[in-house]
ROBASE-39703 format. One record per atom (N, C-alpha, C): y, z, x. Coordinates in steps of 0.05 Angstrom, whole numbers, plus 5000, padded with zeros to 4 digits. Layout:
REM residues N
YZX...
REM end
This chain:
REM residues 630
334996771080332796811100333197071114330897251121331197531138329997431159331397571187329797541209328797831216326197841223326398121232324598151260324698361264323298411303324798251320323398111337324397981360327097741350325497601331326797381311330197491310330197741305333397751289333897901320333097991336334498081366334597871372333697601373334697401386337397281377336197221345339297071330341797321337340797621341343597791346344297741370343397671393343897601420345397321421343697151408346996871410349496971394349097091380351397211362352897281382351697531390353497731407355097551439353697401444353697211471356697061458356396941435357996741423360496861425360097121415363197311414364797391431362897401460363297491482365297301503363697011496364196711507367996711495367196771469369596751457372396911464371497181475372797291474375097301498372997261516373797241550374296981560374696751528376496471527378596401531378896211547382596131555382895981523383796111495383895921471386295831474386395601471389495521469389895461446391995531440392695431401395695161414393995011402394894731391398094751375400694741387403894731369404094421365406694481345407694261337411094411335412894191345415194281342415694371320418094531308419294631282421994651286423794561268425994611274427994701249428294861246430394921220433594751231434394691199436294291215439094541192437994711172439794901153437995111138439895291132442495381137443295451162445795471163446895471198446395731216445095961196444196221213441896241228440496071211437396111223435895801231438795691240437895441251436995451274435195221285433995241310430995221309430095191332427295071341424795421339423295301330420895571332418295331336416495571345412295531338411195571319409795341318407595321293405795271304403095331297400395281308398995161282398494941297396894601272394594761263393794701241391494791228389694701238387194721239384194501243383794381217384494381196383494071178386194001165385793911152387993661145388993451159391393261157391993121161393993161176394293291205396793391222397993001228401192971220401692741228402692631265400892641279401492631305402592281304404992411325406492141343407792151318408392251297411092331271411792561269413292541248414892811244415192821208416493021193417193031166419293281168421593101145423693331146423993341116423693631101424193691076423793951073424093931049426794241029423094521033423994731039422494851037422695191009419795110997420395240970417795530978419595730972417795940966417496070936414495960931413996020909414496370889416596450864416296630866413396810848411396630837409096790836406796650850405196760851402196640873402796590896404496830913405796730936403896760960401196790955398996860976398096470970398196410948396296180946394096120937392896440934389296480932389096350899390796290883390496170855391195870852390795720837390995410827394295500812395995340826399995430817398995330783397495150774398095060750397695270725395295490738396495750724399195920725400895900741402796000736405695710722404595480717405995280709407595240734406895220756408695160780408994940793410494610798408994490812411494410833410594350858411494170875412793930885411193750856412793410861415693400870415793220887419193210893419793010873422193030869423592780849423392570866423892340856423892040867426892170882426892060904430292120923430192340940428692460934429192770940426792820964427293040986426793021009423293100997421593171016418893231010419393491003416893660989416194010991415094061003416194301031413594381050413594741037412194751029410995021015410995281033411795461025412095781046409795931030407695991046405496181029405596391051404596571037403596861056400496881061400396981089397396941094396797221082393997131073391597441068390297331041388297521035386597551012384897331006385597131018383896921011383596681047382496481046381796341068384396131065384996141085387995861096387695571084384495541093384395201072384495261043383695511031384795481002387395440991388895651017391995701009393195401005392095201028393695021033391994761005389294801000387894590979389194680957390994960952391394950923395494830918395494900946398794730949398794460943396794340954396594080958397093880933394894100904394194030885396794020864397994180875400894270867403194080872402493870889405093610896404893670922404694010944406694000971405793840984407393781001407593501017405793631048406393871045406094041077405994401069405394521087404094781081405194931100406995221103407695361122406395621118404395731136403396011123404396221149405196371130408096571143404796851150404796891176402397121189403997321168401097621165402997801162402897971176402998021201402098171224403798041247404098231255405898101285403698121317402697801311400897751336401497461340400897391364401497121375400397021354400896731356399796501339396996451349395496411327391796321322392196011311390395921306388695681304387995771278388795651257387495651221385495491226383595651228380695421226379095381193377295221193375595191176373495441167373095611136371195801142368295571140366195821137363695771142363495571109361495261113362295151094359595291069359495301043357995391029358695190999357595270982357895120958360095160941362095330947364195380934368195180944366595320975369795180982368794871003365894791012365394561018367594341011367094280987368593960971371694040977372894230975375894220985376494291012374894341025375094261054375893961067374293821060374493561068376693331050377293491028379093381015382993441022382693631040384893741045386293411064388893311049389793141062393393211074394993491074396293461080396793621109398793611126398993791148399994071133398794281156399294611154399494671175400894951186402394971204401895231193401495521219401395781213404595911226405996021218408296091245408496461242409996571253410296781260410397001232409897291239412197381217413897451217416097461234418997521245420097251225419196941235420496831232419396681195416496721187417196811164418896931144419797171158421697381141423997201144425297111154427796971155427396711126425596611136425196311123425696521085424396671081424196761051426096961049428497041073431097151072432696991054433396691064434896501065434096471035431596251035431796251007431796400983430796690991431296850961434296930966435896870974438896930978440896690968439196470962440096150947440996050968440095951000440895781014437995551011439795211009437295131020436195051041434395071046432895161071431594871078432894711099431194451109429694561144427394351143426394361169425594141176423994101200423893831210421293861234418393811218415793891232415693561249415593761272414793391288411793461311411293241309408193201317408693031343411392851349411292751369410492861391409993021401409493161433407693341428405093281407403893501411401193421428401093111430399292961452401292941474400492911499402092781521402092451526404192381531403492071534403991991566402592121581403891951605404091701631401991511600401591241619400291111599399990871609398990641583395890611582394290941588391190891584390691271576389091311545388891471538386291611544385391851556382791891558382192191538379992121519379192321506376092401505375692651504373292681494372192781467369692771464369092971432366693121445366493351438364593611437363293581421360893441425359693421391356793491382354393451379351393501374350293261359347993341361345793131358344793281330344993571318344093731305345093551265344093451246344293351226343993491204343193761215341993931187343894241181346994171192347994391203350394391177350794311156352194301129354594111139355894151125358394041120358893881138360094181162361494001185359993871200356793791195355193581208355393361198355493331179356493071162358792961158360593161163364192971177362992881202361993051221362192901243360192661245357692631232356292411232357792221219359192281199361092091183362391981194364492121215366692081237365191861255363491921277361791781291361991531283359991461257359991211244362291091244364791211218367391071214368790891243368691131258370891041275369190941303367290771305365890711327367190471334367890281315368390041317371590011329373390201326375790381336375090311365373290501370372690671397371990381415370590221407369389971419370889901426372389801416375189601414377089711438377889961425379690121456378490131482375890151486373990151513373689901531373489731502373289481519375289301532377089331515380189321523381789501546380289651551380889851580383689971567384290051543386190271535385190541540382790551531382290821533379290911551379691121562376391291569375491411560372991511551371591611533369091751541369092061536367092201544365892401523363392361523362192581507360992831517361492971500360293181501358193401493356693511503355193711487355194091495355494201472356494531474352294621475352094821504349594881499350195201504348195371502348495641504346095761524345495931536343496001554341896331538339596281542338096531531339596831544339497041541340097301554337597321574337797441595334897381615333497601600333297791586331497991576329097791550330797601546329897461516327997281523328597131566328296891573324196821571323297081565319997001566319597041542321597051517320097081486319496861466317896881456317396641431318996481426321596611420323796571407325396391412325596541449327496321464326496081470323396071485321995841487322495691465322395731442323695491422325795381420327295631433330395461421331995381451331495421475331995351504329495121518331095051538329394931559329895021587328394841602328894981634328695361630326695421619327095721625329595901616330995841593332595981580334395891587334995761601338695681617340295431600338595211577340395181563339095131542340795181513339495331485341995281467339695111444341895121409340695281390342295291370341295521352339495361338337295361318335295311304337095221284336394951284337294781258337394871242334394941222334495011195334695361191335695461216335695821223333495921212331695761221328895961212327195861241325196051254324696011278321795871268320696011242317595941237317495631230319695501224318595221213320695061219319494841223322094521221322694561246324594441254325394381284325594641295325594521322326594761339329994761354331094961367333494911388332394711407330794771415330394631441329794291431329294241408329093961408331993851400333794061396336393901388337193881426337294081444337894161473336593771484334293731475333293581486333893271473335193261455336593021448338292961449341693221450343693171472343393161489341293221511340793101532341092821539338892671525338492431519341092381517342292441497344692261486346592271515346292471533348692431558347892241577344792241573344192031593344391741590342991741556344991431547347091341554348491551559351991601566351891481584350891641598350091591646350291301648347991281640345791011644348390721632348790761606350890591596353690511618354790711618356890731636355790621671354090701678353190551698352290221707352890111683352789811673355189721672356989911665358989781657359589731624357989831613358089821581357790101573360190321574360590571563359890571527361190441521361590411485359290311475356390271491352890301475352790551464354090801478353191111464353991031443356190951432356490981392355190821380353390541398351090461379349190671383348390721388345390911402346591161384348391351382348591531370348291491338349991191327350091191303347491011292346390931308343890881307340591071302341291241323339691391310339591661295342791741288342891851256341891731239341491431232340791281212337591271213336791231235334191181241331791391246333291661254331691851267332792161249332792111223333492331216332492611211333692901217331093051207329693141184330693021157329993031134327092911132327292611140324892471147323492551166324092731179321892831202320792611224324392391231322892221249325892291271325192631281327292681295326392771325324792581336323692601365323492281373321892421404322192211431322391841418319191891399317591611389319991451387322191591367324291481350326291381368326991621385329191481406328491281419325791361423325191051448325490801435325490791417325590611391328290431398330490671391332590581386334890551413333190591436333990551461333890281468329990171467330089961472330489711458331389771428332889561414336289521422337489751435339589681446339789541480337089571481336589371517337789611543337489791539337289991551335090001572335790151600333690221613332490491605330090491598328790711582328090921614327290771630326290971651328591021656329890861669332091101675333391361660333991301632334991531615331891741623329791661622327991941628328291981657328491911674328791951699331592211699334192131691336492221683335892491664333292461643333992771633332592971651329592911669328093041688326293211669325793411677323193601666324693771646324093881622325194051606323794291611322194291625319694481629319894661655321394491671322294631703323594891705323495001723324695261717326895181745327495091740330894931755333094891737334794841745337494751738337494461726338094401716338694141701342494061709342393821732344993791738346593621712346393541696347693491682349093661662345393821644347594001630349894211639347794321664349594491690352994471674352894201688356094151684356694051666355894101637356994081610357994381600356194571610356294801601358994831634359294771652361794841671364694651649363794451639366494321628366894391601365594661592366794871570368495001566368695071604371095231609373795101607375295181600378394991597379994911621380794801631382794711652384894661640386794701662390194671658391294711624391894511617392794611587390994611561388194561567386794501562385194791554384894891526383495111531380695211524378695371531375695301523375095161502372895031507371394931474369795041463370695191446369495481427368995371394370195081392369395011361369194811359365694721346363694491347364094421317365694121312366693921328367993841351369493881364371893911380372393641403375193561393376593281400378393361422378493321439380693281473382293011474384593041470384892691475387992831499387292711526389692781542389893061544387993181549387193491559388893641532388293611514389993681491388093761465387593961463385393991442386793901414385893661397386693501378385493791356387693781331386793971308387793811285385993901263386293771235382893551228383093441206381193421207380193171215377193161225375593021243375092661218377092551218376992181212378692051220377491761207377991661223381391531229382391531216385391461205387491661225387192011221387992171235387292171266384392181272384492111299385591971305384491611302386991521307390191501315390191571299393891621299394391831331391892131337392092281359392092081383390291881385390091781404392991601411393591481391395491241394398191451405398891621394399791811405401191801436398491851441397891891473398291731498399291461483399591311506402491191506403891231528406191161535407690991515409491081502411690811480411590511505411290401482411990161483409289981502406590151507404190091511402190111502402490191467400090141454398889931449397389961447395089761437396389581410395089381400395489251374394089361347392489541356391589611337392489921328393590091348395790231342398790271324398989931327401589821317400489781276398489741273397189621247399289821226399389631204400889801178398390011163396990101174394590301163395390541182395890441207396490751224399390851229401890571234403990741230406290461214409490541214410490451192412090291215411890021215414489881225417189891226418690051241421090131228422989891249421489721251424289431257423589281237422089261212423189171189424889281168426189501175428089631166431089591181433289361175435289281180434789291216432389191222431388951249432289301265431989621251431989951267433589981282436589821269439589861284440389771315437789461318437989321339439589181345440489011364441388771371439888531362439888341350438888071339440987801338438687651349440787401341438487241323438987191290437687091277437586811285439186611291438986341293436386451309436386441330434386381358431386561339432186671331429286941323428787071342430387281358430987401378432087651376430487961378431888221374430088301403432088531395431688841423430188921408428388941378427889121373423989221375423689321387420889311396418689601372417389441359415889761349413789861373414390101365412590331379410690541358409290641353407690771352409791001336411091081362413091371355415191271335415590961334417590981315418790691325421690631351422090431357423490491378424190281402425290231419427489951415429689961426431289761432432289741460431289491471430889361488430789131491432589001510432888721508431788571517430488431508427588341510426488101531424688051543424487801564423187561552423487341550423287091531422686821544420086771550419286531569420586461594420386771605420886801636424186881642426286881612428886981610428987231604429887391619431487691623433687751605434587831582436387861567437188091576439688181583441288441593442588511572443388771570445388971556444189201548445889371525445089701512443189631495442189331490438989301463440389321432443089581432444489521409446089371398447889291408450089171404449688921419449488881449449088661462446488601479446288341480443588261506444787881509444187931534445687701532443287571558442587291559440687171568441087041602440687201619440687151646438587091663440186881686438986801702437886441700436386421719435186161718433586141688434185951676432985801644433385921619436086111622437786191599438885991587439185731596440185561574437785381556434985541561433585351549433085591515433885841522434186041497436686071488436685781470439085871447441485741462441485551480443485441493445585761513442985851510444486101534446386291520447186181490449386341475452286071470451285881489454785691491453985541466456085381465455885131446454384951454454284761431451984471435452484341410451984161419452383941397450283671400449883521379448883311376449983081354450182821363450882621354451382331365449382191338448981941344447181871373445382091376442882011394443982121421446282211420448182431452448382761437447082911461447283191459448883261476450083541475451883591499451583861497451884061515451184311514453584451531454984661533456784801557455285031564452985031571451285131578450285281613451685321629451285261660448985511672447285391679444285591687445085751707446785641732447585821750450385801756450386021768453686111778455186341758457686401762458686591751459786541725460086291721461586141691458686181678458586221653455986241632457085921618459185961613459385731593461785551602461085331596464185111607462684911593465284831581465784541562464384191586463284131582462683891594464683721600464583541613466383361622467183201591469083031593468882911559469783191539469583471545471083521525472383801541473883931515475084181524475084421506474984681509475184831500473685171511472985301490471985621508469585491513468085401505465285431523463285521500464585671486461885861474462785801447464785781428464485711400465685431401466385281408467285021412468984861431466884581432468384451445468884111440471984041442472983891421472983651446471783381436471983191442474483141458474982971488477882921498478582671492480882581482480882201480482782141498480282001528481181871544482881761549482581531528484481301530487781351514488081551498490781751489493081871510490882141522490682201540491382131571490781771572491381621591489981771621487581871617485781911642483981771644483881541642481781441647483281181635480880811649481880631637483980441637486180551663488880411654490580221680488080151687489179891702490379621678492179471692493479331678491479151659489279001675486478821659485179011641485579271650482779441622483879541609482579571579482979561557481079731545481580101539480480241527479280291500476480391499476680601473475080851471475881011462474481261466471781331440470081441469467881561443468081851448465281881427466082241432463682371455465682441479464882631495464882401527465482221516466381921537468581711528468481501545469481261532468780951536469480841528468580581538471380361542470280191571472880071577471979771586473079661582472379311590474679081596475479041607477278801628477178561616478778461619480378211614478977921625478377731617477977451633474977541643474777421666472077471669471977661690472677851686472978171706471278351702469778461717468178661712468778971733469179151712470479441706468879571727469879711752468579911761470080231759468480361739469980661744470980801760468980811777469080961806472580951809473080751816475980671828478380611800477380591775478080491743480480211758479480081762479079811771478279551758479079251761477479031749477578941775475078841773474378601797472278341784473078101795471777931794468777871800466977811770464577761767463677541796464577401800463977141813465477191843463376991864465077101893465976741889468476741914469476491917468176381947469076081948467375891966467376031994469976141995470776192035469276522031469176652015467776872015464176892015463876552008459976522007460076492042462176332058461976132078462276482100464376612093463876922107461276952106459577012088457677192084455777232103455476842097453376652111453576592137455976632152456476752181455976952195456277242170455977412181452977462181450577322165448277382164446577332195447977052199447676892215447577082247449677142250450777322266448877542280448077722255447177952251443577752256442977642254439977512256439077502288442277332295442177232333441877552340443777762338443578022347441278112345439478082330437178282325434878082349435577842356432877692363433777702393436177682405436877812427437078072436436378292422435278532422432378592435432078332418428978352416427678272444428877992447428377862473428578062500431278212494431978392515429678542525428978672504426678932500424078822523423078592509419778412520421178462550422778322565423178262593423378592610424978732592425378982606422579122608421579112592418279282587416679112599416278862605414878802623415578902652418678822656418578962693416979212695418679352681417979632675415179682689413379462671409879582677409079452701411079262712409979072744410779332758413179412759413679642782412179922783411479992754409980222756406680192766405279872758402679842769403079792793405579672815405079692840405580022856406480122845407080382854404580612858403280552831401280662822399380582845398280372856396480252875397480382900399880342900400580442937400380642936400080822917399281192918396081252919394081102915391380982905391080942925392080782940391380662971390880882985392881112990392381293010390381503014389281552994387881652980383781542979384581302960381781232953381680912970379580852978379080592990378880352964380480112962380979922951378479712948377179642922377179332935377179172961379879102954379978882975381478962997380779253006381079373031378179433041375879413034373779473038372579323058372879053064371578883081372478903113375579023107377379113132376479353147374879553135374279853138372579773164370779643137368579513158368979403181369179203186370579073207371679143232372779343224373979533254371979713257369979773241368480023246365879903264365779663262362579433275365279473301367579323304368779293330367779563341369479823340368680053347366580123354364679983347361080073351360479923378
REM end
């Protein structure tokens, strides 16, 4: 397509704007540790900067033999013309490949390694400048299909420390390293928040179709984490503003709103036909306010129905890529429709738009965080995520990100990382009887830690020991002591509190913790040995029974007589007697005393009454002297 006149001064103005944005960018390039583990000269830690596609292994690491190829050492060829390949032998550590950058694009260097066996990709700069970001080129019909096929990590590093790496080995040392991904997210709490930079735009090649792909795959992911309150989730959209010289031309009015202040490039890059910028401007809009509106309910995770909804529904092939369509697919998700139009306001105003306002302000990068200059673009933990955009690898960035030993369950799954406490229970503490280890999987790999068990605290180093404290340690595993059972009697040396863990029960003796041996009483001579009783021992007691008609009290190991005799009925029945008169002369006592009691207090009571208030039967007397007196 040619643009010419105003047409191609415009497309040169986002150009030039784009380069400008870019240039005067806080970029941050994305590391991953490196560590050379041999030979002993050039051992030690360096920078690598993660590619943008492939499969970077975050929250892991890989340690293996590194081979520099001695022909096709750029990469720009398929090794199987030079008969070269990669495979590691069965045993043998992985191949991470040493290429030299130039002559050809980075995802080839690393798609034709790949094809070759390497496990991983090192491309040695040849220029001495800080570390860049290997990005994706522009996709076209040649290198498209191995773009998205690229499945291993790549890593760009210096050329200082190139020259060393291909010192070593063309000199016959072998050369091990050890790429780790653990710390290239931050983890520092058990809730991960990410965003994606993304568009509404479907007609934009390649990398519109990972990301619509992406969207789809991993929504059901995203649900799951949101609703579960693991993670927060924010979207994004990248907009651009007209040059004010451009802001009253044909051009821009197509591809801006609000009067040039925010603007995408023309879908099909032709201004005369098919969509415009401004209708992509005006459906990320939409899509933030779905956002708004959603999140203001309390149901954030409707944007990935509504998004992946109306890719399917509203495409621009079919030409059903306007309002009609969205409204469509708004109010089949039960959405407030006025509000989202209320929320986008006038496209037509020559005002500010507070939303996008501050989409185009949250371009700029904060803290370690650096601009967002490349659409797709993933944030998870202010951390610009690199490699490529699915769903398996995201994943893995996110799970990452949240504190060991607080992932999610679906973090833990054998699709995202490898259980390494089914590997000899990952050099834990275990006690197989009980089904009881320190060994906890994580995400990053494993923890040992001794673990808490229906309200029991197990203490120690998680390796070697944990031992079960406190109140209801003897209901896990008899606390560690012995126990036994037989013939319908259990016995345990078990003790829940105090400073003894274990002690042999009464009835027997021994440590406490691997055995304890029955005592025989009646051997023994503790128990039983009044002259009438007559022992035998069981296990963990005994049993003893008397002579004639005597009945055995332990307490005292004693016989006494079942039956009382005559002068002892004739006591009894005296003393009942006794104790009967006492209680009813008590009783009698009580009535006479409590009656005085209330005669002296009601006459007392009246002669205080008297002085006071006129009586009854003082009343006729009042009188009486009061007629005399008259």
């Amino acid at each position: 397509m040619k643009l010419r006149g105003p047409s191609f001064c415009l497309f040169l103005g986002f150009i030039l704007l784009s380069f400008a944005l870019s240039s005067m960018a806080k970029f941050m390039v994305e590391k991953n540790s490196l560590s050379v583990t041999s030979p002993e000269k050039i051992k030690g830690n360096y920078d690598s900067a993660i590619g943008n596609f492939g499969i970077p292994q975050y929250g892991g690491s890989m340690t293996g033999n590194v081979v520099f190829p001695k022909d096709n050492q750029r990469g720009c060829k398929e090794f199987d013309e030079y008969g070269i390949s990669f495979k590691s032998k069965p045993g043998a550590l992985p191949t991470i490949v040493l290429l030299d950058r130039g002559h050809c694009f980075f995802a080839l260097k690393v798609w034709n390694a790949q094809k070759a066996g390497a496990s991983a990709v090192l491309l040695a700069d040849d220029r001495k400048e800080k570390l860049i970001t290997m990005d994706t080129p522009k996709e076209d019909g040649s290198n498209a299909k191995y773009i998205e096929n690229i499945t291993i990590p790549s890593a760009l590093i210096e050329k200082r420390f190139g020259e060393k790496l291909k010192s070593a080995i063309n000199g016959g040392d072998m050369v091990n390293i050890n790429l780790d991904w653990r710390e290239a997210v931050p983890h520092p709490d058990d809730r991960v928040e990410y965003e994606l930079w993304t568009n509404s735009n479907d007609e934009c090649g390649v990398k519109c179709d990972m990301l619509m792909r992406f969207v789809k795959d991993f929504k059901s992911s995203a649900q799951v984490l949101e609703k579960g309150g693991y993670t927060q989730f924010t979207p994004h959209y990248i907009t651009w503003y007209c040059p004010h010289a451009f802001t009253s031309s044909k051009q821009c009015k197509s591809q801006c709103i609000n009067h040039g202040r925010y603007c995408a490039p023309d879908p099909e890059k032709d201004f005369s036909s098919g969509y415009d910028g401004k209708d992509v401007v005006i459906e990320n809009l939409r899509q933030l306010c779905v956002f708004k509106v959603a999140n203001e309910t309390k149901k954030p995770s409707v944007w990935w129905d509504y998004v992946t909804d109306f890719q399917i529904r509203c495409p621009m092939k079919e030409k059903k890529y306007n309002k009609e369509c969205a409204d469509a697919v708004i109010n089949s998700l039960g959405l407030d429709l006025k509000k989202i139009e209320k929320c986008m306001g006038d496209p037509n105003a020559d005002s500010e738009n507070p939303l996008l306002k501050e989409e185009q302000n949250a371009q700029v990068g904060k803290g370690a965080r650096g601009d967002v200059t490349i659409l797709p673009t993933l944030v998870v933990n202010n951390r610009q995520y690199r490699g490529k955009l699915e769903k398996g690898s995201v994943l893995k960035a996110i799970c990452s990100g949240f504190e060991e030993t607080t992932e999610p369950a679906v973090c833990l799954s054998s699709d995202v990382e490898t259980n390494e406490c089914l590997d000899n229970n990952g050099g834990c503490w275990q006690d197989k009887a009980a089904n009881i280890t320190a060994c906890k999987d994580t995400f990053r790999g494993r923890v040992c830690k001794c673990p808490l068990i229906d309200g029991v605290q197990f203490k120690g180093d998680g390796y070697k020991t944990c031992e079960a404290s406190g109140s209801g340690r003897c209901k896990i595993n008899n606390g560690g002591c012995w126990h036994e059972a037989r013939n319908g009697h259990a016995f345990t040396a078990c003790l829940d509190n105090g400073k003894v863990k274990c002690q042999c029960p009464p009835g027997f003796k021994g440590d406490g913790v691997k055995s304890c041996e029955d005592i025989d009483e009646c051997k023994e001579k503790k128990a039983c040995q009044c002259p009438e009783c007559s022992c035998k021992n069981t296990w963990g007691s005994y049993n003893c029974s008397c002579s004639r008609d005597l009945l055995y009290i332990k307490d005292h190991d004693t016989c006494i007589s079942k039956t009382a005799s005559p002068q002892g009925k004739s006591a009894w029945a005296a003393f009942w007697v006794l104790l009967v008169g006492l209680v009813m002369a008590a009783g009698g006592a009580y009535l006479v005393y409590n009656y005085r009691i209330r005669s002296y207090m009601d006459s007392e009571i009246r002669a205080i009454m008297a002085q006071y208030i006129p009586l009854d039967s003082q009343e006729g007397v009042v009188n009486q002297v009061n007629e005399e007196r008259a």
